[in-house]
C-alpha positions in Angstrom: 10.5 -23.6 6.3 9.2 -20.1 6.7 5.6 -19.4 5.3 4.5 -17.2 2.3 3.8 -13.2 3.6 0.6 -12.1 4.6 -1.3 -9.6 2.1 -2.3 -6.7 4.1 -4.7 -4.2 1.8 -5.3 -0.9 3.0 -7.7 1.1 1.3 -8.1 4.8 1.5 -10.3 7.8 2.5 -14.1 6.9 3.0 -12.9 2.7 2.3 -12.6 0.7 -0.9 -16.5 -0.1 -2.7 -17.1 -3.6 -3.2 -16.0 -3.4 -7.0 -12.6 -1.8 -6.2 -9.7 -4.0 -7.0 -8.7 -3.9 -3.4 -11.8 -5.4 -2.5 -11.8 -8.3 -5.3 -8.2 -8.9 -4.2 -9.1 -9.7 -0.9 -11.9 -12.4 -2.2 -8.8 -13.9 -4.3 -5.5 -13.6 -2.7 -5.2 -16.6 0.2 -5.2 -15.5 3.8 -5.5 -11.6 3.1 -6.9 -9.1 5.6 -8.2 -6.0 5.0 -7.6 -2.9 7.2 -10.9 -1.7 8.6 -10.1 2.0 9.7 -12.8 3.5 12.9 -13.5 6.2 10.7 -13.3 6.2 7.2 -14.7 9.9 6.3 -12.5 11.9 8.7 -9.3 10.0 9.0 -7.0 10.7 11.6 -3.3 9.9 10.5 -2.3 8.2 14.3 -6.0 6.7 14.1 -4.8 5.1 11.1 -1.2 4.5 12.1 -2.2 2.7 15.0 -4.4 0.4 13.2 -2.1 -1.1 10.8 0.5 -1.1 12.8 -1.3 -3.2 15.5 -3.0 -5.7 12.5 0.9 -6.4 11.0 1.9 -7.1 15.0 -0.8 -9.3 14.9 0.7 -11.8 12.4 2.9 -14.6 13.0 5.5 -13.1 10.3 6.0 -11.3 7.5 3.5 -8.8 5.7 3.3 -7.2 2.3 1.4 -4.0 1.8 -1.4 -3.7 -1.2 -2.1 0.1 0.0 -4.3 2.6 -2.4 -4.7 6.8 -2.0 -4.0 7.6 1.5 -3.8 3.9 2.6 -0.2 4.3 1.1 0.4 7.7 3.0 -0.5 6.3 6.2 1.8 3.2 5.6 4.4 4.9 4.8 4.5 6.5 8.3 4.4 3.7 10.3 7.0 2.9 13.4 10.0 0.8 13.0 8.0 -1.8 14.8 5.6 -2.5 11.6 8.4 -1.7 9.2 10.6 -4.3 10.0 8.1 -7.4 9.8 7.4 -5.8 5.7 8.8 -7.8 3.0 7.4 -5.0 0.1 4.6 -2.5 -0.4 2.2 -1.9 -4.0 1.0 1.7 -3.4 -1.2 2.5 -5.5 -2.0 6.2 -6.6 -0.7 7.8 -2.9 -2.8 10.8 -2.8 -1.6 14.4 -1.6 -3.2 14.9 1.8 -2.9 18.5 1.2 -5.4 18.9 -1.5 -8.0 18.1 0.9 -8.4 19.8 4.2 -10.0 17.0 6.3 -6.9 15.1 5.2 -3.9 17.4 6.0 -3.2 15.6 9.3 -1.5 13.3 7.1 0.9 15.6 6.0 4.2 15.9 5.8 4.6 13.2 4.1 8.0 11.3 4.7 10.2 11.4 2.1 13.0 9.1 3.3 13.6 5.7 1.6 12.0 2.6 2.8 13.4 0.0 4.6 11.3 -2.8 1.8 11.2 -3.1 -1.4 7.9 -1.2 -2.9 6.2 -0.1 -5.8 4.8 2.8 -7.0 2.0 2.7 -9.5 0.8 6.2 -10.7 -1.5 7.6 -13.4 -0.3 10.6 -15.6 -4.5 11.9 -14.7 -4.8 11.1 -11.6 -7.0 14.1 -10.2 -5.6 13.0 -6.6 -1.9 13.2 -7.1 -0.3 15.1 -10.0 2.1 12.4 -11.7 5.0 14.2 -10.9 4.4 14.0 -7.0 4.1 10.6 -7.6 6.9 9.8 -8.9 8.8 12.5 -6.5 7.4 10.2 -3.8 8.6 6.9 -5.4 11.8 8.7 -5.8 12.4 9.2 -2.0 10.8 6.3 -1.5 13.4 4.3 -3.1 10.5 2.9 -4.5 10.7 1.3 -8.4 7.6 3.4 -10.6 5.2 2.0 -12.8 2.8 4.5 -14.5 -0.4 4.0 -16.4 -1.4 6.1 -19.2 -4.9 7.5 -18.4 -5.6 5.4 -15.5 -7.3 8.0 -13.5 -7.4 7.5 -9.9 -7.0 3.4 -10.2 -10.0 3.3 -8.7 -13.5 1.9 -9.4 -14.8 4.8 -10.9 -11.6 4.9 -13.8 -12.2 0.9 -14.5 -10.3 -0.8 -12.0 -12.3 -4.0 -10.6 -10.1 -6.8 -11.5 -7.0 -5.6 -12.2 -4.7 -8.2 -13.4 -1.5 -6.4 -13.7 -1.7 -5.6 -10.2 -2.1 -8.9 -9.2 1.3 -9.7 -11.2 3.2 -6.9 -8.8 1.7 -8.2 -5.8 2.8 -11.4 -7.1 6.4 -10.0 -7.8 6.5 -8.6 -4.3 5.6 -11.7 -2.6 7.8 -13.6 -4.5 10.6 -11.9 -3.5 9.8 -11.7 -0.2 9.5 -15.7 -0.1 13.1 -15.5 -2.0 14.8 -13.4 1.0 12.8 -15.7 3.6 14.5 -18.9 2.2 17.8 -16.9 1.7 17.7 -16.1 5.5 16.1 -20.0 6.6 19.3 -21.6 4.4 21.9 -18.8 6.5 20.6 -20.6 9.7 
């Protein structure tokens, strides 16, 4: 019987504070690990790359992604190795690594659709991402969009500690990916 997916959360530039709902996710969610990046303040996208790629090859099966800001920027670059052990992806307010210079490594961003099912959750204020990137991105993505009036940056600082309906998507996610699992066990 295959196992449930591993969470993997990856926060973005300078790190997720202690009140961020990435953080309280990883108290809560069973078996989660958090991505801890070298450098936090002046991210380098292969730095990055390389690190989540090597902590998904690390588990014994399959992954889903809880990624926020550029966490979902660099995870959407990552090798086919990575890719193919991800069941789905929550990405969170991706960020536009061009409005910042010390982030611009990141860019281009791919625009190709990805080979998991994801989800896109925006805010129509985000100062990071103007909404209508977002949704171009969950667009190429392939990726289904949910947007939230107001939301801000989904962040600490625009009320986002425990965040419930994010816990349902990840939820959805996983559930799916436990759905394909047993479809695949039953085909053997």
């Amino acid at each position: 019987m295959p196992s449930p997916p591993t969470l993997v959360i990856i926060p973005g530039w300078k790190n997720s504070d202690s009140g961020h709902w990435q953080s309280l996710l990883a108290e809560q969610w069973p078996g989660a690990i958090r991505i801890e990046q070298r450098d936090w303040h002046t991210p380098l996208k292969q730095d990055w790359v390389n690190t989540i790629t090597n902590t998904i090859l690390a588990q014994s099966g399959a992954v889903i992604l809880a990624a926020h800001s550029l966490g979902c920027i660099a995870a959407v670059q990552l090798p086919h190795a990575a890719t193919e052990r991800i069941e789905g992806a929550l990405l969170v307010a991706p960020a536009d690594p061009l409005r910042r210079a010390v982030l611009s490594n990141f860019a281009p961003v791919p625009l190709a659709p990805l080979a998991y099912k994801s989800i896109v959750v925006s805010s129509d204020n985000d100062p990071y991402c103007p909404v209508s990137l977002a949704q171009h991105y969950a667009q190429a993505w392939g990726s289904e969009i949910v947007s939230l009036p107001q939301a801000g940056h989904i962040n600490t600082e625009s009320g986002f500690g425990h965040w419930p309906e994010g816990v349902q998507l990840l939820q959805k996610l996983s559930l799916h990916a436990t759905e394909r699992a047993l479809s695949k066990f039953c085909l053997q």
